[in-house]
C-alpha positions as a Markdown table, in Angstrom:
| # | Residue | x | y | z |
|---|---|---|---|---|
| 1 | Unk | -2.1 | -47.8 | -9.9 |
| 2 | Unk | 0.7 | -45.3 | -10.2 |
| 3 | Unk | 0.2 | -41.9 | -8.5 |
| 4 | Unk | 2.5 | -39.2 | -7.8 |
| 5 | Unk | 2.9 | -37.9 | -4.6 |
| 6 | Unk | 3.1 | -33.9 | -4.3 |
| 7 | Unk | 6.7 | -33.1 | -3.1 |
| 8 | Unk | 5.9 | -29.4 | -2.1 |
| 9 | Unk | 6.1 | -28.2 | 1.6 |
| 10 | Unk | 3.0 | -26.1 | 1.2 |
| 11 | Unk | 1.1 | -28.7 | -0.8 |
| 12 | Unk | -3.2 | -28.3 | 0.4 |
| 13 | Unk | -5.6 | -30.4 | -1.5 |
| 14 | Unk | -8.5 | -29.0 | -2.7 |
| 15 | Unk | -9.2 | -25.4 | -1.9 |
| 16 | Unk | -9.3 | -22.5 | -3.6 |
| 17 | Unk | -5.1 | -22.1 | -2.8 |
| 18 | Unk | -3.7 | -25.3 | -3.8 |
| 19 | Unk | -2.0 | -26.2 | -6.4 |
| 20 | Unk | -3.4 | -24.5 | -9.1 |
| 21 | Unk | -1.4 | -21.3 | -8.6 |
| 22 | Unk | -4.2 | -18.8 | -8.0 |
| 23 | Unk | -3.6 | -15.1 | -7.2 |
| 24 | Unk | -7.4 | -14.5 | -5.8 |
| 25 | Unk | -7.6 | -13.9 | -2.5 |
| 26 | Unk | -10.7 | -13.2 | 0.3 |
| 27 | Unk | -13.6 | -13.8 | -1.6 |
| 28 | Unk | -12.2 | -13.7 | -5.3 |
| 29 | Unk | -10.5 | -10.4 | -4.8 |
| 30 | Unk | -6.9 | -9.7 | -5.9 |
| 31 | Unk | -4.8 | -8.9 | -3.1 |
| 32 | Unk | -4.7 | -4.8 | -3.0 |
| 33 | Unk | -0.9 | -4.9 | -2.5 |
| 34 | Unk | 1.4 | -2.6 | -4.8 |
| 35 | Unk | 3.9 | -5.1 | -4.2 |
| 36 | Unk | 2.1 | -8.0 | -5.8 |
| 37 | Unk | 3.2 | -9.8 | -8.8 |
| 38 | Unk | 0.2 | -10.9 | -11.6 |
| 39 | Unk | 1.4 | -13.3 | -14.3 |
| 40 | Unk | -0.6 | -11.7 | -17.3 |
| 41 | Unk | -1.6 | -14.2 | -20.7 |
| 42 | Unk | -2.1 | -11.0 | -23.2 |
| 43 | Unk | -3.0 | -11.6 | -26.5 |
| 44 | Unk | 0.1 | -13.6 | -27.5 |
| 45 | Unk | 2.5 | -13.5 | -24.8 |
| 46 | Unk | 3.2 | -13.9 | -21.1 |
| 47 | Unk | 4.4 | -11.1 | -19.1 |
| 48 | Unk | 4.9 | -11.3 | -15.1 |
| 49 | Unk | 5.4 | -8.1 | -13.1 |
| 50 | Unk | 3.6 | -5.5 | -10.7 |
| 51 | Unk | 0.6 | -4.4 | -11.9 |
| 52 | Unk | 2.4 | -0.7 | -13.0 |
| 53 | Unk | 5.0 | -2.9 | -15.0 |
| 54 | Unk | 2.0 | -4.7 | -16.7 |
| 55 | Unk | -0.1 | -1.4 | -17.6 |
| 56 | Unk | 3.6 | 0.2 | -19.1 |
| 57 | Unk | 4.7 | -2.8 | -20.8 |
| 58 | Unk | 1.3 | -3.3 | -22.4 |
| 59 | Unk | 0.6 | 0.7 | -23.2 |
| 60 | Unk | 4.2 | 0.0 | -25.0 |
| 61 | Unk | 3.0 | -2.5 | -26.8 |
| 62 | Unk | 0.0 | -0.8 | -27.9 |
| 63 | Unk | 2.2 | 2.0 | -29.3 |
| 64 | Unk | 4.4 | -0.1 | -31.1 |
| 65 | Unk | 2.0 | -2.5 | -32.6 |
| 66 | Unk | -0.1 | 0.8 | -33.4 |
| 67 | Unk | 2.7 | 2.6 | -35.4 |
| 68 | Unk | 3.0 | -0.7 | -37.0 |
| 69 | Unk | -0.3 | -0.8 | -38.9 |
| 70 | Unk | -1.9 | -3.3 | -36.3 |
| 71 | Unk | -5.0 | -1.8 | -35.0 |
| 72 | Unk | -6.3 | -4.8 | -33.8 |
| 73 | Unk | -3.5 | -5.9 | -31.9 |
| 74 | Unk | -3.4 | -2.5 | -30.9 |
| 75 | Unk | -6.6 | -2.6 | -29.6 |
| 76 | Unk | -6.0 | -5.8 | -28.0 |
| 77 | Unk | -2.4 | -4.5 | -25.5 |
| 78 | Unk | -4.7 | -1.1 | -24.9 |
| 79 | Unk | -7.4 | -3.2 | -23.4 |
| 80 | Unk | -4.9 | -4.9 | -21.4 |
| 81 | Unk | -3.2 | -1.6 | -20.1 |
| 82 | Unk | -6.7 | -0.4 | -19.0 |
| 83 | Unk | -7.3 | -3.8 | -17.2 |
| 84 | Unk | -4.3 | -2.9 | -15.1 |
| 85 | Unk | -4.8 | 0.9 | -14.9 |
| 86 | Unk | -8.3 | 0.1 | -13.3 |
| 87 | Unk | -6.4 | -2.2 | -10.6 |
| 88 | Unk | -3.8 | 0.5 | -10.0 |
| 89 | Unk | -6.8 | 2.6 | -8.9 |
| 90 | Unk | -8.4 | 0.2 | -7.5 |
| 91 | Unk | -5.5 | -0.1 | -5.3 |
| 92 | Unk | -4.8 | 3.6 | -4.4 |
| 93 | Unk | -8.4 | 3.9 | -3.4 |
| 94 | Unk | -8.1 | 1.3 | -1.1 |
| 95 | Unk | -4.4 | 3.1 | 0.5 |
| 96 | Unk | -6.2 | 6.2 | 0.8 |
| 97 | Unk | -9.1 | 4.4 | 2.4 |
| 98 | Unk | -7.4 | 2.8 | 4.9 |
| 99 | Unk | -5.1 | 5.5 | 5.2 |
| 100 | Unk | -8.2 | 8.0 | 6.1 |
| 101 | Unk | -9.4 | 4.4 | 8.5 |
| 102 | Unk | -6.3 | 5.0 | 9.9 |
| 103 | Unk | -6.2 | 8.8 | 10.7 |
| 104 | Unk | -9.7 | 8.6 | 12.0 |
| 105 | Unk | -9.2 | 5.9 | 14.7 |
| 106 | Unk | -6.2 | 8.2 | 15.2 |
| 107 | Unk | -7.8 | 11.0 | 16.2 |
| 108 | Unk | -10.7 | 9.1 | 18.4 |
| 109 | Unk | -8.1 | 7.7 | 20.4 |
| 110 | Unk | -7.0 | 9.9 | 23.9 |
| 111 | Unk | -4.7 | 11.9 | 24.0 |
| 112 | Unk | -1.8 | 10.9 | 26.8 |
| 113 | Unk | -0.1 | 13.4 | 28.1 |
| 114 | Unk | 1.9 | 13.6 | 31.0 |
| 115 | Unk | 0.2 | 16.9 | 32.3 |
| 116 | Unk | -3.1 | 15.0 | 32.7 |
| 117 | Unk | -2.0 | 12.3 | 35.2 |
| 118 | Unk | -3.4 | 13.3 | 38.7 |
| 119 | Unk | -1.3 | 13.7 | 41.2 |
| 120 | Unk | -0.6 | 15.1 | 44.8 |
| 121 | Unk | -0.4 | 18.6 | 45.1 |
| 122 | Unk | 3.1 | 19.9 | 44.8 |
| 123 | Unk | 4.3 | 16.7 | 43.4 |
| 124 | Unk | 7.6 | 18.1 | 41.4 |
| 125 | Unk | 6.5 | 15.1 | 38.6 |
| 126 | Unk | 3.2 | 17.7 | 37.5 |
| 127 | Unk | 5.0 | 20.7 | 36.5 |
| 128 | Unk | 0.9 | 22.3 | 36.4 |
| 129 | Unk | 0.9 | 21.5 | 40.4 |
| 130 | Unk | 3.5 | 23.7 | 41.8 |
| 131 | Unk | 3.1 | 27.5 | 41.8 |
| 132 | Unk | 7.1 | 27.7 | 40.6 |
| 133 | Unk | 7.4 | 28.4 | 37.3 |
| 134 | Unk | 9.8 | 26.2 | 34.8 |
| 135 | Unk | 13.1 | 27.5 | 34.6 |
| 136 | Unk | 13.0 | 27.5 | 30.8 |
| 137 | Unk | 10.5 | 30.1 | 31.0 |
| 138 | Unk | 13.3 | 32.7 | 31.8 |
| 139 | Unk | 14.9 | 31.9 | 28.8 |
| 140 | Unk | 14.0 | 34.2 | 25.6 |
| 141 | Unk | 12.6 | 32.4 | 22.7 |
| 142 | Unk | 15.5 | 31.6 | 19.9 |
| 143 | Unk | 15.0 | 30.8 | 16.3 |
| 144 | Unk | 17.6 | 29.8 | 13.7 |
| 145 | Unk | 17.6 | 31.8 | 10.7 |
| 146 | Unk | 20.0 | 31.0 | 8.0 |
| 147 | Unk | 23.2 | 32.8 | 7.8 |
| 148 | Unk | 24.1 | 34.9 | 5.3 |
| 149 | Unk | 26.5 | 34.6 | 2.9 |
């Protein structure tokens, strides 16, 4: 019997990662990364590239087979470029969701500040605890404007 053995350093058998090359991710999904390189079979070629390469280079080649008298090849690289267009969306819905995710946890955190932290009264580290008051205060209120020419 003559089998091969799999010289790769990554090399899983079975799975839904091994081997086969698959770009699906967490249950099926494509990975929502801008970054992330798709290897596209179109309708008679292979492209590989971002999925904004992909929708340009296939809206291209819409246009040109279009102003060549192809409509069906046409037809064919404009279905393509819409494939990607809807997972460019899909992708900046996702940033701006976990962008507002973000800003929201954001703003339920506390606040620290350094006025909050109790303290002993008088303590010179609570600038709020001694009757004093800062020696910047004093100091009138500058603002750059730009000089004139």
């Amino acid at each position: 019997m003559n089998m091969k053995r799999m010289r790769g350093r990554h090399h899983r058998s079975g799975g839904s990662n091994g081997g086969g090359g698959s770009t699906r991710q967490h249950n099926g999904q494509i990975p929502l990364n801008r970054n992330h390189v798709f290897d596209s079979n179109g309708p008679d070629l292979r492209i590989r590239g971002t999925a904004q390469q992909l929708f340009e280079k296939y809206l291209q080649l819409g246009r040109d087979a279009s102003g060549s008298g192809d409509r069906v090849m046409a037809e064919a690289y404009f279905q393509h470029a819409e494939h990607y267009f809807r997972i460019l969306n899909a992708m900046t819905q996702a940033a701006q969701q976990s962008q507002q995710e973000r800003q929201e946890r954001q703003d339920r955190q506390p606040r620290h500040r350094a006025n909050t932290v109790e303290t002993d009264e008088g303590d010179p580290a609570d600038p709020a605890a001694t009757d004093d008051p800062p020696a910047d205060k004093d100091k009138p209120d500058i603002q750059f404007a730009p000089a004139e020419i």
